[in-house]
PyMOL Python script that loads the backbone (N, CA, C, O; Angstrom):
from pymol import cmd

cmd.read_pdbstr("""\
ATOM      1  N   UNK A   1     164.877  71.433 -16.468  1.00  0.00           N
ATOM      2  CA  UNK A   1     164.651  72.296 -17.612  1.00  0.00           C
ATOM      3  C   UNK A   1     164.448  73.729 -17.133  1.00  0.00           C
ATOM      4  O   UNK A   1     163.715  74.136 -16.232  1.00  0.00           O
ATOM      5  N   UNK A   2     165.214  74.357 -17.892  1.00  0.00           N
ATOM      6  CA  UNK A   2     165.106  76.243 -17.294  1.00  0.00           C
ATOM      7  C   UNK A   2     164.284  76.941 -18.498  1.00  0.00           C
ATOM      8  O   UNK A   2     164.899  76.920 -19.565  1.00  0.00           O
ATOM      9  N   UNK A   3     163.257  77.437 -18.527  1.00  0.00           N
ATOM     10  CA  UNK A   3     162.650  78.034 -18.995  1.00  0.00           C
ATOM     11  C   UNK A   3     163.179  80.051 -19.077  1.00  0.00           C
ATOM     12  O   UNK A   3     163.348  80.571 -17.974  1.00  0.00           O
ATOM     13  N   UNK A   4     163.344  80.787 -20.090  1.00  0.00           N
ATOM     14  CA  UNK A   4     163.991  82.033 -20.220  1.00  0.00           C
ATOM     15  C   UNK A   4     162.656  82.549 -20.379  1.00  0.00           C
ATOM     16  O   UNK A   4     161.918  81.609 -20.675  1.00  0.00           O
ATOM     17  N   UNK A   5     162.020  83.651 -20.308  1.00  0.00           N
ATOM     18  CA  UNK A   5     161.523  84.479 -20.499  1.00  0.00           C
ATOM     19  C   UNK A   5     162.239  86.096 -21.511  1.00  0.00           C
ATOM     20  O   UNK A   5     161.851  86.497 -22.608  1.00  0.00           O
ATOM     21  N   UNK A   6     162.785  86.390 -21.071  1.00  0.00           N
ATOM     22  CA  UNK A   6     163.782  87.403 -21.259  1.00  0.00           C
ATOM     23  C   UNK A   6     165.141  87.082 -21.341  1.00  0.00           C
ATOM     24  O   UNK A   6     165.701  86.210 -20.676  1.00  0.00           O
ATOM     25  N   UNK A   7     165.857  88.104 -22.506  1.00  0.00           N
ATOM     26  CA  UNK A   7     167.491  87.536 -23.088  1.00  0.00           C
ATOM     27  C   UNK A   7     168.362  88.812 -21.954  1.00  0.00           C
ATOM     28  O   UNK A   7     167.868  89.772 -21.362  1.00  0.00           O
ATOM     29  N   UNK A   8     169.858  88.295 -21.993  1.00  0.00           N
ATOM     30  CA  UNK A   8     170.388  88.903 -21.026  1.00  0.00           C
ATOM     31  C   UNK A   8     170.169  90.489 -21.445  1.00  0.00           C
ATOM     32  O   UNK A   8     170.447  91.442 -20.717  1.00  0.00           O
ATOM     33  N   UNK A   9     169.608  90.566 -22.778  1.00  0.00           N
ATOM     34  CA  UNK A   9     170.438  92.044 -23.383  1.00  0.00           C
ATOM     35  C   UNK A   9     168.896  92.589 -22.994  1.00  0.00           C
ATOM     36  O   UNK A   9     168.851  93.708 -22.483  1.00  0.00           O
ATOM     37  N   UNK A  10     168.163  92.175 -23.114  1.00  0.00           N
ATOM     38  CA  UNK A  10     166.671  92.849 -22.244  1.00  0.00           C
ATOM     39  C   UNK A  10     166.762  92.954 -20.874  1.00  0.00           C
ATOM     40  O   UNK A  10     166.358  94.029 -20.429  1.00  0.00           O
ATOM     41  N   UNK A  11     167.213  92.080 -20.001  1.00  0.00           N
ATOM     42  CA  UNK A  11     167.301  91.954 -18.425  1.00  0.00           C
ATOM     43  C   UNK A  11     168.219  93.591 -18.127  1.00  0.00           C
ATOM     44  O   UNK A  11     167.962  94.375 -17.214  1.00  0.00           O
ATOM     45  N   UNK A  12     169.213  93.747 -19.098  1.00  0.00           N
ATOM     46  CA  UNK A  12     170.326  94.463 -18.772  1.00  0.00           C
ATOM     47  C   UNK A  12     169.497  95.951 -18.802  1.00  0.00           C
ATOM     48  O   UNK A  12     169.434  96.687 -17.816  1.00  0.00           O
ATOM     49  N   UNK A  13     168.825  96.279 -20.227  1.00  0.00           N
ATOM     50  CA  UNK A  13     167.972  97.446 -20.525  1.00  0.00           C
ATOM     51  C   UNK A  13     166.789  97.245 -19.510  1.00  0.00           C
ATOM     52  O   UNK A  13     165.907  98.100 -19.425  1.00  0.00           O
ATOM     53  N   UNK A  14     166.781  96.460 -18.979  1.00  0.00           N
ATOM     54  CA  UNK A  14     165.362  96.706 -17.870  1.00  0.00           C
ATOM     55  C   UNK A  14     166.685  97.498 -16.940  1.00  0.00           C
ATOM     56  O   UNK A  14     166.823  98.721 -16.969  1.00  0.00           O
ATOM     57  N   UNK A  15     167.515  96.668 -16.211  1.00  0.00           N
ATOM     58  CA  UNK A  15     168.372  97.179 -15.113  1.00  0.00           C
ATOM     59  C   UNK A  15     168.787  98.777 -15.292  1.00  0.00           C
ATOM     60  O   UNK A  15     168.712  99.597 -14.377  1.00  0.00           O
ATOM     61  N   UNK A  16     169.178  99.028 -16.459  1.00  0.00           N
ATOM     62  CA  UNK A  16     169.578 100.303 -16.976  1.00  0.00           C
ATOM     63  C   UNK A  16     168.185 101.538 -16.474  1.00  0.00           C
ATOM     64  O   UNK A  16     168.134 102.406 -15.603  1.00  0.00           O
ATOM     65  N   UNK A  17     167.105 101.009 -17.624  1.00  0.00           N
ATOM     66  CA  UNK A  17     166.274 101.960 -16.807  1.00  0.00           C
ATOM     67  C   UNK A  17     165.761 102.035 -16.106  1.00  0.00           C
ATOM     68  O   UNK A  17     164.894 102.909 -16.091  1.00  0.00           O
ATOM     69  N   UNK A  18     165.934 101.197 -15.067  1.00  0.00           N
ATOM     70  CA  UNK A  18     165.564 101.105 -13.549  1.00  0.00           C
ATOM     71  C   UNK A  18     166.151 102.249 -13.016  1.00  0.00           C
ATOM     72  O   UNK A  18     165.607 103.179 -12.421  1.00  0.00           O
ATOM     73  N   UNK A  19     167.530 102.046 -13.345  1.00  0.00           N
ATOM     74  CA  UNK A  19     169.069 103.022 -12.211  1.00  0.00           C
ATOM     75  C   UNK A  19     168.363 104.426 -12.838  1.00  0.00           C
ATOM     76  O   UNK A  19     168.068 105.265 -11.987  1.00  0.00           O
ATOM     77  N   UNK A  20     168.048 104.776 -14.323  1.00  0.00           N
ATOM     78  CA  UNK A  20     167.741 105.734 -14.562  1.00  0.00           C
ATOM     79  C   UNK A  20     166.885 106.412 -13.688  1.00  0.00           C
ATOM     80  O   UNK A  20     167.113 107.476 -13.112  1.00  0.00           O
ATOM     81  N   UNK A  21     165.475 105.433 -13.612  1.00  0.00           N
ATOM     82  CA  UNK A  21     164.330 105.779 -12.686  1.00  0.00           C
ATOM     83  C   UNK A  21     164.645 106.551 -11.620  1.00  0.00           C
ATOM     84  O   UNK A  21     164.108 107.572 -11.189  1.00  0.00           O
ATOM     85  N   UNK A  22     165.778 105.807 -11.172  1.00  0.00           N
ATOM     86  CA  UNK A  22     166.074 105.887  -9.486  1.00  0.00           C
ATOM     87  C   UNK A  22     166.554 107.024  -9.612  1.00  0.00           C
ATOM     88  O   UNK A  22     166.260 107.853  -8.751  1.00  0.00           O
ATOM     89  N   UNK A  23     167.216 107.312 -10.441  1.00  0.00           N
ATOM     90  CA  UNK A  23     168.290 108.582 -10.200  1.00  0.00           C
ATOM     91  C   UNK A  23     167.537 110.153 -10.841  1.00  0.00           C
ATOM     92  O   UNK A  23     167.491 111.222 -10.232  1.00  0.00           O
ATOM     93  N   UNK A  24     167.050 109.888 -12.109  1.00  0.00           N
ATOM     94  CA  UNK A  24     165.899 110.705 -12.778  1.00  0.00           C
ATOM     95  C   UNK A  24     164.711 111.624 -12.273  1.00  0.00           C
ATOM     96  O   UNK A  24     164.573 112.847 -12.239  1.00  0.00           O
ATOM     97  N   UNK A  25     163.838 110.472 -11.862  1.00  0.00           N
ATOM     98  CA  UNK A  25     162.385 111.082 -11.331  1.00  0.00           C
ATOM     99  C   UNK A  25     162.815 110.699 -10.028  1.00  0.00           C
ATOM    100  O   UNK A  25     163.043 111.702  -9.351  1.00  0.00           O
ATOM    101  N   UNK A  26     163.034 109.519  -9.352  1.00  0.00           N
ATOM    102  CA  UNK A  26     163.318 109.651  -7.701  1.00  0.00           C
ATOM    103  C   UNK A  26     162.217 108.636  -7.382  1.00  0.00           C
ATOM    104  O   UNK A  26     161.602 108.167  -8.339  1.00  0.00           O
ATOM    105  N   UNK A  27     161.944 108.301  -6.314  1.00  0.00           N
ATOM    106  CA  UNK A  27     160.961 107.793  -5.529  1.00  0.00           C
ATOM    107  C   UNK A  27     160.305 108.739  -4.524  1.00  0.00           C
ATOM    108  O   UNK A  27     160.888 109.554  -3.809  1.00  0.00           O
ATOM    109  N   UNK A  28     159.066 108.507  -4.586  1.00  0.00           N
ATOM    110  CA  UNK A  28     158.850 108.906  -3.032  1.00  0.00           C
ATOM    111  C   UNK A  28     158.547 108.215  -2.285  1.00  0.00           C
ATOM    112  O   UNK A  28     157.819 107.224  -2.349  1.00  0.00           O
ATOM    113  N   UNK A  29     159.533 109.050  -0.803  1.00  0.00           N
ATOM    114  CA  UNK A  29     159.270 108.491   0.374  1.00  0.00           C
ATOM    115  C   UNK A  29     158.580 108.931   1.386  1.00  0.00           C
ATOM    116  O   UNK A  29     159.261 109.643   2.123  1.00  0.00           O
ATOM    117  N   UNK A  30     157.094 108.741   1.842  1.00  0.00           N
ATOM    118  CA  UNK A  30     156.962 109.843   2.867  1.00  0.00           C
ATOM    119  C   UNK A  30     157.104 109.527   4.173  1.00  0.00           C
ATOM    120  O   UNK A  30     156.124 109.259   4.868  1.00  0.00           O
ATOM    121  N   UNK A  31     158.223 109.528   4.592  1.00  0.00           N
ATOM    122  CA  UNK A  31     158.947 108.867   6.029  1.00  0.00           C
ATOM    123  C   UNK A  31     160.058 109.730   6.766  1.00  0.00           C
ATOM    124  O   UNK A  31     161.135 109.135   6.807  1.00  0.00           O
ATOM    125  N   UNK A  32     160.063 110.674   7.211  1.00  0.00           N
ATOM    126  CA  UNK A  32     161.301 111.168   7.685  1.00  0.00           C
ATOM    127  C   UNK A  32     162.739 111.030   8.234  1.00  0.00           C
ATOM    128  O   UNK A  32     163.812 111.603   8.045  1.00  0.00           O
ATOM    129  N   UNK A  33     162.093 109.589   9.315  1.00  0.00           N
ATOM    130  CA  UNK A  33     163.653 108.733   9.561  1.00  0.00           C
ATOM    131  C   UNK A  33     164.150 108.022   7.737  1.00  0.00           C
ATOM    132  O   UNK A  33     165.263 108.063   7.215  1.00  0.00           O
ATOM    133  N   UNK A  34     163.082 107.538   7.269  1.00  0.00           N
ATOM    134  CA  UNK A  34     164.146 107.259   5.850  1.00  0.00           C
ATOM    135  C   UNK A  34     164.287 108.266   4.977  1.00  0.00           C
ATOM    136  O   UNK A  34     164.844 107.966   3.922  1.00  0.00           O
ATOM    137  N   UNK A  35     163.881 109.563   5.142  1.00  0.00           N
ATOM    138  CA  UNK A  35     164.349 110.439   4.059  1.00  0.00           C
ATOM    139  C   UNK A  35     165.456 110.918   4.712  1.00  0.00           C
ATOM    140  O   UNK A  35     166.136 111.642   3.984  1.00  0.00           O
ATOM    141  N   UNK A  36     165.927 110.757   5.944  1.00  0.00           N
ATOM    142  CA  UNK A  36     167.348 110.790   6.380  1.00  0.00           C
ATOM    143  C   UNK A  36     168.193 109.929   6.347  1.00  0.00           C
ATOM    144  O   UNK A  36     169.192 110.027   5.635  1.00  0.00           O
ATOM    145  N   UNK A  37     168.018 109.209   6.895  1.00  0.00           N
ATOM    146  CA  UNK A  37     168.870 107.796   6.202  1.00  0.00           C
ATOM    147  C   UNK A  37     169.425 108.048   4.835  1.00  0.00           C
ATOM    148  O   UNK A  37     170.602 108.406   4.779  1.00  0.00           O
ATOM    149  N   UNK A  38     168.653 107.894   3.572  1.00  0.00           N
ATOM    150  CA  UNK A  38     168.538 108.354   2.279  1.00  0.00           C
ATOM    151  C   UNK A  38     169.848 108.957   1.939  1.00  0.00           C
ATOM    152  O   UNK A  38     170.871 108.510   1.420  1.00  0.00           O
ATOM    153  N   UNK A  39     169.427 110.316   2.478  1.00  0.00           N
ATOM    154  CA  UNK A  39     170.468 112.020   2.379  1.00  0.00           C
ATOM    155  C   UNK A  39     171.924 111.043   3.083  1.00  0.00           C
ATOM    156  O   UNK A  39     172.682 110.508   2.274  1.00  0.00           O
ATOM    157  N   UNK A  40     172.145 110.920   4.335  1.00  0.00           N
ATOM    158  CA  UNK A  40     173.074 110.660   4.851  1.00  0.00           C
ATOM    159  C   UNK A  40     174.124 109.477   3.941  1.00  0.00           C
ATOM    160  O   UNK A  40     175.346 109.619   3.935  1.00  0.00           O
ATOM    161  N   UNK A  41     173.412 108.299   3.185  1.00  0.00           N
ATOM    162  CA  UNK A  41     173.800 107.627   2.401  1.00  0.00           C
ATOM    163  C   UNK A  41     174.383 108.023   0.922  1.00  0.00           C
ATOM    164  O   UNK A  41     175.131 107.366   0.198  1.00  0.00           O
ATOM    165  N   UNK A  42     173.583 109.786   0.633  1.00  0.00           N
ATOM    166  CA  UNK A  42     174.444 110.152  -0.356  1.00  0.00           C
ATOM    167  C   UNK A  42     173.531 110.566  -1.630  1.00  0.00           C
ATOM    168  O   UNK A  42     173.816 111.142  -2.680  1.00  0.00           O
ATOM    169  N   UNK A  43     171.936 109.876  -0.956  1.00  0.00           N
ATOM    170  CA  UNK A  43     171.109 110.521  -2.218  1.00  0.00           C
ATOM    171  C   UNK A  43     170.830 111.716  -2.152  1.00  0.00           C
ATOM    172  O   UNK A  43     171.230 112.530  -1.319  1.00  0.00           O
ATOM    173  N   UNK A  44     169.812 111.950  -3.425  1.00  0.00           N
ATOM    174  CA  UNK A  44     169.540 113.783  -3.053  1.00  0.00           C
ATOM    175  C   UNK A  44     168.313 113.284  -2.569  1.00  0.00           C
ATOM    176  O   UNK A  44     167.817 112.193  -2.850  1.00  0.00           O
ATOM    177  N   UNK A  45     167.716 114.413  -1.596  1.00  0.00           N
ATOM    178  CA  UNK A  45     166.883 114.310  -1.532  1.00  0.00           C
ATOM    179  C   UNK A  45     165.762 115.688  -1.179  1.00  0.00           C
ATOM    180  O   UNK A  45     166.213 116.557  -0.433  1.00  0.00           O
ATOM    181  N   UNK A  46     164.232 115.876  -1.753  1.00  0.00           N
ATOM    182  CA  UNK A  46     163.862 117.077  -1.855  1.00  0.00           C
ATOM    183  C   UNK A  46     162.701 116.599  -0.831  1.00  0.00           C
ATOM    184  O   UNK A  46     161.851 115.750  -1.102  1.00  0.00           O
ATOM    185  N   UNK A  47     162.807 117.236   0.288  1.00  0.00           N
ATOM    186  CA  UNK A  47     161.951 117.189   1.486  1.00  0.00           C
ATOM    187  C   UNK A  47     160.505 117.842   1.616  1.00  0.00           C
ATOM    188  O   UNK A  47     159.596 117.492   2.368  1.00  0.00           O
ATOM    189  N   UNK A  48     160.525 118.889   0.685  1.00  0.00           N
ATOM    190  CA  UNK A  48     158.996 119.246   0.389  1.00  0.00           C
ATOM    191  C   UNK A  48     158.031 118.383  -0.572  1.00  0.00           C
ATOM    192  O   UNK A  48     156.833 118.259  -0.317  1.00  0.00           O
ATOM    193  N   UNK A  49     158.602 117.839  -1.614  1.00  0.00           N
ATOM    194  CA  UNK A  49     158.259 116.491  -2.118  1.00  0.00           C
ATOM    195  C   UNK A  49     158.350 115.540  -1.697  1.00  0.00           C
ATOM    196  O   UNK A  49     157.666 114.831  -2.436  1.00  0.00           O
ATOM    197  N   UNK A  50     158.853 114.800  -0.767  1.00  0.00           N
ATOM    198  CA  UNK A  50     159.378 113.729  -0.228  1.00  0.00           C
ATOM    199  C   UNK A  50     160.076 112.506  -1.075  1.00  0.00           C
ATOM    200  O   UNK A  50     159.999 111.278  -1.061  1.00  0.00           O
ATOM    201  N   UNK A  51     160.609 113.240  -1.627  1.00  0.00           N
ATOM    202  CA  UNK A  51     161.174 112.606  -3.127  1.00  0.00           C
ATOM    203  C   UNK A  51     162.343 112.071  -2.658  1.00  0.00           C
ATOM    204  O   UNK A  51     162.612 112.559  -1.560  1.00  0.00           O
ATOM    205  N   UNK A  52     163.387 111.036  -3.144  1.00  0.00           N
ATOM    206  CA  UNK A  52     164.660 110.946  -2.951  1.00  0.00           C
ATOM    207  C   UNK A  52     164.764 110.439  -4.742  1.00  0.00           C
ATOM    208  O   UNK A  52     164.083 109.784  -5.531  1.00  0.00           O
ATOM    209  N   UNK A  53     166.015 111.182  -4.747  1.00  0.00           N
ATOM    210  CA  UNK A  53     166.872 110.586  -6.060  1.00  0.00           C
ATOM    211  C   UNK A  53     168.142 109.703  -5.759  1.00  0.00           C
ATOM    212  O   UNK A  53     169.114 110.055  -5.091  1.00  0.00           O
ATOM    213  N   UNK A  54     167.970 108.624  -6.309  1.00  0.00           N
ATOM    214  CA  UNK A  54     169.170 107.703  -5.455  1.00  0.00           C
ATOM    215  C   UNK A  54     170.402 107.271  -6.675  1.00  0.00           C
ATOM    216  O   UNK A  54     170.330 106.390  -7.532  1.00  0.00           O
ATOM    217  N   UNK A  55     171.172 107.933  -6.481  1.00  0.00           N
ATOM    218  CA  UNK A  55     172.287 107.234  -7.929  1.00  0.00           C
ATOM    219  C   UNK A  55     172.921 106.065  -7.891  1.00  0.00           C
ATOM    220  O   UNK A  55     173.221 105.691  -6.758  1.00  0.00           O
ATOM    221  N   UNK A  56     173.256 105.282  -8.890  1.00  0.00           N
ATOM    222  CA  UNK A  56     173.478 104.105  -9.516  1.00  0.00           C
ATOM    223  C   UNK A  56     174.343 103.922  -8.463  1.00  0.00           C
ATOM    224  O   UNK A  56     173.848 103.071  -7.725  1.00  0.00           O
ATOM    225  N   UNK A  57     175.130 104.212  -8.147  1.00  0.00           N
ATOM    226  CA  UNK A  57     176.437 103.639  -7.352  1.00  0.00           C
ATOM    227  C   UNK A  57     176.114 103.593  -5.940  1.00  0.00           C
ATOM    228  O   UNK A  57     176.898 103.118  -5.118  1.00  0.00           O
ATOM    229  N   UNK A  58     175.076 104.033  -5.661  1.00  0.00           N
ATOM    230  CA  UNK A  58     174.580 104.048  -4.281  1.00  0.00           C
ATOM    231  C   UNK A  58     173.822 102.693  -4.269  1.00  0.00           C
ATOM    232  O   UNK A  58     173.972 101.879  -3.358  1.00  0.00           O
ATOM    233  N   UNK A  59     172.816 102.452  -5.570  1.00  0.00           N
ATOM    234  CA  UNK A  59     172.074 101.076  -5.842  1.00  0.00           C
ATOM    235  C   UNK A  59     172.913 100.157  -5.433  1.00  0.00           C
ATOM    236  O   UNK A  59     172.581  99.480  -4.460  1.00  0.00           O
ATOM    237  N   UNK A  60     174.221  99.914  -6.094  1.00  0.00           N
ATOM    238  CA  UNK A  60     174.826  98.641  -6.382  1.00  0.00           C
ATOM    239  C   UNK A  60     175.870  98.695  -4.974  1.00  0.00           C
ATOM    240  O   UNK A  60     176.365  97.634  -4.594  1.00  0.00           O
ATOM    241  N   UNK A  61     176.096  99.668  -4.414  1.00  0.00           N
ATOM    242  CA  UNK A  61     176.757  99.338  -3.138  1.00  0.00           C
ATOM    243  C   UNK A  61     175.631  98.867  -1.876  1.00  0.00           C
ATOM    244  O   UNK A  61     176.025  98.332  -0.840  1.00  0.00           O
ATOM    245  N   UNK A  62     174.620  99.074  -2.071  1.00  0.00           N
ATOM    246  CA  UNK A  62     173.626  98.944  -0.992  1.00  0.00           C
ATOM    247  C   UNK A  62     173.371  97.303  -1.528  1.00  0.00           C
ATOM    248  O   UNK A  62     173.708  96.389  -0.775  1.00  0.00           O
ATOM    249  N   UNK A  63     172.789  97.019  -2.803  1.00  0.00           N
ATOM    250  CA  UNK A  63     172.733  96.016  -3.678  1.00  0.00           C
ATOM    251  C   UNK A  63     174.001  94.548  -2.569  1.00  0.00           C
ATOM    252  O   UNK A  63     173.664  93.550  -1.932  1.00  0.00           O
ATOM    253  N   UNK A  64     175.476  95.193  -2.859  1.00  0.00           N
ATOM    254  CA  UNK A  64     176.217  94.828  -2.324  1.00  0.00           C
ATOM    255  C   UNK A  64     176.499  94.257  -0.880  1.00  0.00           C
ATOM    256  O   UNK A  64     176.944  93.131  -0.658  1.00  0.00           O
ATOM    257  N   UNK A  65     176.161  95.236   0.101  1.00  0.00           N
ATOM    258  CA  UNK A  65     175.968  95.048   1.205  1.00  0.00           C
ATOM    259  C   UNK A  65     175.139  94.437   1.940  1.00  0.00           C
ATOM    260  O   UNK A  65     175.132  94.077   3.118  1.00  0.00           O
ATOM    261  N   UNK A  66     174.134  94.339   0.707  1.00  0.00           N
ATOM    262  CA  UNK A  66     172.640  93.644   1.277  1.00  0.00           C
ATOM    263  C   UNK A  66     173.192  91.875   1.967  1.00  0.00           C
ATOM    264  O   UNK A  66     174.245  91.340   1.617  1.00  0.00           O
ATOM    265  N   UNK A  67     172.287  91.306   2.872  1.00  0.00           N
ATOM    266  CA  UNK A  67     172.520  90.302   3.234  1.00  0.00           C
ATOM    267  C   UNK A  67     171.892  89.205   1.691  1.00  0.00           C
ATOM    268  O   UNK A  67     170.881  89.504   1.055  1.00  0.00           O
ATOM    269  N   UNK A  68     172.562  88.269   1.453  1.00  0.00           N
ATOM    270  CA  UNK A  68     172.075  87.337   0.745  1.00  0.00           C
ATOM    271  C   UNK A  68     171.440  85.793   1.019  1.00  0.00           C
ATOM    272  O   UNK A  68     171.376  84.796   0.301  1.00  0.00           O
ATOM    273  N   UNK A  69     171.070  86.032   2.189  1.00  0.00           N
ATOM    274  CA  UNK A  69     169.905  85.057   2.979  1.00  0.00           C
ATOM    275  C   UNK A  69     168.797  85.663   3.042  1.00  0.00           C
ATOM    276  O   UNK A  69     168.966  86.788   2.570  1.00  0.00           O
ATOM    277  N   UNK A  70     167.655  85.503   3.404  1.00  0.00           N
ATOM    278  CA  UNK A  70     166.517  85.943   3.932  1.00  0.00           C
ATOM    279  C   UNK A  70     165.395  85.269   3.876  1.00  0.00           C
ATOM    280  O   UNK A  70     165.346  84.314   3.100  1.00  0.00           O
ATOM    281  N   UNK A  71     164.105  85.651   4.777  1.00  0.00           N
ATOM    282  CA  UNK A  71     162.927  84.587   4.378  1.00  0.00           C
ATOM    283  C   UNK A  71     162.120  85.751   4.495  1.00  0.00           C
ATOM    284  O   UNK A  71     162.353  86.901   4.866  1.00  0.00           O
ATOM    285  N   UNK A  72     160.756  84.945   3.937  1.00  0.00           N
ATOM    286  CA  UNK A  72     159.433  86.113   3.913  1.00  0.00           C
ATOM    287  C   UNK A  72     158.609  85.092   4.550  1.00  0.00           C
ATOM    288  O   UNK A  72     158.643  83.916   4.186  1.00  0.00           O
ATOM    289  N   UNK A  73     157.695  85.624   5.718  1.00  0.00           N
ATOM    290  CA  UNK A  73     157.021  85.290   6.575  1.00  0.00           C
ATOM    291  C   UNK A  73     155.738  85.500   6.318  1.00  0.00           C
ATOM    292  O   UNK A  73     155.580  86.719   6.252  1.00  0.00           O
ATOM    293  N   UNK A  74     154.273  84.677   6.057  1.00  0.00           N
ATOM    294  CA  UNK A  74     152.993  85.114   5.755  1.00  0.00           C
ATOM    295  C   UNK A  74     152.483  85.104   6.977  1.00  0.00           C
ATOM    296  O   UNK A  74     153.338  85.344   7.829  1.00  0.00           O
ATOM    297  N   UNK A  75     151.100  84.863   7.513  1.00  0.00           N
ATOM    298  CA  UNK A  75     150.812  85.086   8.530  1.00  0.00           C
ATOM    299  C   UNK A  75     150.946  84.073   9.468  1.00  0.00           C
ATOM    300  O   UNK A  75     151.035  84.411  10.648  1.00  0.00           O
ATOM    301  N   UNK A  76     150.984  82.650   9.113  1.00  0.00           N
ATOM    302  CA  UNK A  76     151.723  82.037  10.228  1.00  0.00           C
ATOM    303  C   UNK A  76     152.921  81.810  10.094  1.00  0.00           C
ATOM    304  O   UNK A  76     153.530  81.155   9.248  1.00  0.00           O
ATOM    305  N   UNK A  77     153.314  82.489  11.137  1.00  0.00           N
ATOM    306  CA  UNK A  77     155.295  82.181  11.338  1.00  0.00           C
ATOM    307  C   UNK A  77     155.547  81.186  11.065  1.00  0.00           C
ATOM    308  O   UNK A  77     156.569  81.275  10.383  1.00  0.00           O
ATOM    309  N   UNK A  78     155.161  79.841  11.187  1.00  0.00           N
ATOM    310  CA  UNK A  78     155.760  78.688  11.131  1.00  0.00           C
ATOM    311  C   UNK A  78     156.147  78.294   9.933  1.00  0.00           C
ATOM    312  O   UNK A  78     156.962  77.387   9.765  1.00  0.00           O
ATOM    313  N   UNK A  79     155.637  78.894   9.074  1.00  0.00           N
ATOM    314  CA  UNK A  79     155.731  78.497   7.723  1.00  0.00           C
ATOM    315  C   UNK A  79     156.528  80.139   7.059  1.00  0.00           C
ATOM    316  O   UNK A  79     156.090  81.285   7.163  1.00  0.00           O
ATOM    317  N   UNK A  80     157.754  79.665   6.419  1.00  0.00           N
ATOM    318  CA  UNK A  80     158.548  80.849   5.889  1.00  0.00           C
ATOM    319  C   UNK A  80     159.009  79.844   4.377  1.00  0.00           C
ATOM    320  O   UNK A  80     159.106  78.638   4.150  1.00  0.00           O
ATOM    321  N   UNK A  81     159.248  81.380   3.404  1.00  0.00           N
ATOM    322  CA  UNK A  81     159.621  80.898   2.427  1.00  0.00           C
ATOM    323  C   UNK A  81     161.258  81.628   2.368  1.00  0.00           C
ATOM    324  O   UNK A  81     161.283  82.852   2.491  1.00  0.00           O
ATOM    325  N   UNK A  82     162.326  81.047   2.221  1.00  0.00           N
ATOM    326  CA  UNK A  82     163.736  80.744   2.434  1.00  0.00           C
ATOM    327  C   UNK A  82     164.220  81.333   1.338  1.00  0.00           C
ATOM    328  O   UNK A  82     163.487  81.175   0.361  1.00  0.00           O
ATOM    329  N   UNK A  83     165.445  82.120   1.094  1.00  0.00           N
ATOM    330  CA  UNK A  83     165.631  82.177  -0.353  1.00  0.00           C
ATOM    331  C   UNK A  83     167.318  82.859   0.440  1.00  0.00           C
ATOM    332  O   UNK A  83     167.671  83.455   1.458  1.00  0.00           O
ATOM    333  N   UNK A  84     167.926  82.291  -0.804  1.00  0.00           N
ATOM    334  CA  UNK A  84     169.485  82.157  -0.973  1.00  0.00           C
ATOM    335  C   UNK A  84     170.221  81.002   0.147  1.00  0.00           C
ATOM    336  O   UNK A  84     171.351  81.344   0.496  1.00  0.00           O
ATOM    337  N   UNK A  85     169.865  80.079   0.565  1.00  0.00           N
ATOM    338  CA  UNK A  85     169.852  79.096   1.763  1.00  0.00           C
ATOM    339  C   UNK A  85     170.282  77.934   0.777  1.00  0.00           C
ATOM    340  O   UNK A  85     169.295  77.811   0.051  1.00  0.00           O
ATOM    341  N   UNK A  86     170.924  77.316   0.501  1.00  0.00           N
ATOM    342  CA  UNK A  86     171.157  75.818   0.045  1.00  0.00           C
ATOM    343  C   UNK A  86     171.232  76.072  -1.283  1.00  0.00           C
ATOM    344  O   UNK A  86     171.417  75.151  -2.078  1.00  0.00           O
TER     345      UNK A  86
END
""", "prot")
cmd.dss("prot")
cmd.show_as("cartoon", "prot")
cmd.util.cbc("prot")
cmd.orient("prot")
C-alpha cells in the first residue's frame, strides 16, 4: 500500500519554487573553493555576500549527472543506509 501525501500538481509547484529560490535570492555559501566551483559551473555568484544564484538548468544538469547510488553513514560505519541499490 502507497500512501500520497502530496498530488503531482503540488510536488511540481514545490519544484518550481524551489528553482525560483535557487535562482532568485541564491544561497549562501561561505566557502571559497565552492564559491568557485559554483562561478566556474555557470552560476552567478556575489563574493562579498557569499551568495551564489544557481539557474534551473544548471539544477537539472547537475541533478543529472549526479550518481544514483549512494549510502549515508551514522557513526558506526558498519551500519549504512543504501538508497537507489536494488
Amino acid at each position: 500500500m502507497q500512501t500520497r501525501i502530496l498530488t503531482d500538481k503540488q510536488i511540481a509547484r514545490i519544484h518550481t519554487a524551489s528553482l525560483t529560490i535557487l535562482e532568485k535570492t541564491g544561497v549562501t555559501v561561505p566557502h571559497e573553493d565552492m564559491l568557485n566551483r559554483f562561478e566556474e559551473a555557470g552560476a552567478a555568484v556575489d563574493r562579498d555576500a557569499q551568495r551564489v544564484h544557481i539557474p534551473a538548468d544548471l539544477v537539472a544538469d547537475s541533478v543529472e549527472a549526479a550518481g544514483k547510488q549512494f549510502s549515508i553513514y551514522g557513526r558506526n560505519k558498519n551500519q549504512a543506509a543504501d538508497f537507489g541499490r536494488g
